[in-house]
N, C-alpha and C positions, 0 to 999 in steps of 0.2 A: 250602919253596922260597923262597930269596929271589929277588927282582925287585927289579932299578934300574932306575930310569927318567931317571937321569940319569949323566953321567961328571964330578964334581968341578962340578954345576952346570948341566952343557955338555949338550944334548939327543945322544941317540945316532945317528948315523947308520948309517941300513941300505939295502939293496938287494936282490933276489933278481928272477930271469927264469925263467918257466914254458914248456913249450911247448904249445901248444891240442892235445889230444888229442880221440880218438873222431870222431863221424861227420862234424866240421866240418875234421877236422886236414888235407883239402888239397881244392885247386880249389873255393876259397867265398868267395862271398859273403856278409860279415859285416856287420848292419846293427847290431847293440847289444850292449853286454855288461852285465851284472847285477854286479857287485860285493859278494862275501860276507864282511864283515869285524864284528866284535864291537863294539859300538859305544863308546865313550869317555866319561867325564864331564867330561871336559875338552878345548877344540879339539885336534883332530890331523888334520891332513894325510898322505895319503898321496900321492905323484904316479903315475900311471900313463902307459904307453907302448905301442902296439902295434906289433910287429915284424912286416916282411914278408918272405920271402925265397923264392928259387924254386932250388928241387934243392937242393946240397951250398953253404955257404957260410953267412957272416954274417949274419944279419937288418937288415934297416934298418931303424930306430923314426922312427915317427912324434911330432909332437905332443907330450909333454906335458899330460894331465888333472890336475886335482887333485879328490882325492875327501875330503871334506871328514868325519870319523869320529865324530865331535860327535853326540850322540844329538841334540841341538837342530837339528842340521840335517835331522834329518829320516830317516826307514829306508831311501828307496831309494837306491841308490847304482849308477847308471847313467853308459855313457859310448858317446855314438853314431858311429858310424865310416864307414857306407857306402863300403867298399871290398874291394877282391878281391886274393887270393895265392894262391897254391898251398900255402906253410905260412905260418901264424902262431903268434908269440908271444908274450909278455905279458913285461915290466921292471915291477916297484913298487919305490920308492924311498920317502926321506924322511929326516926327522931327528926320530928319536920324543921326547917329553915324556910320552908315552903307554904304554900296552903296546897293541903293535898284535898283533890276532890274526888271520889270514886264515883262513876257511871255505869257501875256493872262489868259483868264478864261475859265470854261467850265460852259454853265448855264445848269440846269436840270429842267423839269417843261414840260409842255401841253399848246396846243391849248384850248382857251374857246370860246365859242360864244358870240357876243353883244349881249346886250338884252337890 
């Protein structure tokens, strides 16, 4: 398998959006999420976003995270949010130098009621 990690130099840019499945995927409140990615020997940045939206329609992202993949920064990779939708979904972005791997997330957070 070959792997670039670069285009002629130039770092690659990427992007993908998830959507929160299982028992958090509506009417919750979300207070953290766990970030599962492979860590790097070298800095890499990832950005993350949390998308909110209610019934049929676009999400609107919040914010902006940077999750920083650098084993030197450290293994948790966390991003705290305290807020509520009916669905969410997750944007990661970046411009790799890296091979970025994702492993999933763990979301934290509660059931709310409609109202």
């Amino acid at each position: 398998q070959d792997i670039g990690l670069t285009d002629d130099g130039t770092a690659i840019p990427f992007h993908w959006e998830t959507g929160a499945r299982g028992e958090l995927e509506r009417y919750t409140n979300l207070g953290k999420i766990r970030h599962r990615f492979k860590h790097t020997t070298v800095p890499q940045n990832v950005s993350f976003q949390l998308g909110k939206r209610k019934d049929a329609g676009r999400p609107t992202f919040g914010t902006a995270h940077t999750i920083d993949l650098d084993a030197a920064a450290g293994s948790i990779k966390r991003t705290g949010h305290r807020t509520s939708a009916e669905h969410f979904c997750m944007r990661y972005s970046g411009d790799a130098s890296a091979e970025v791997i994702y492993d999933g997330c763990a979301i934290y957070g509660g059931k709310s009621g409609r109202r």
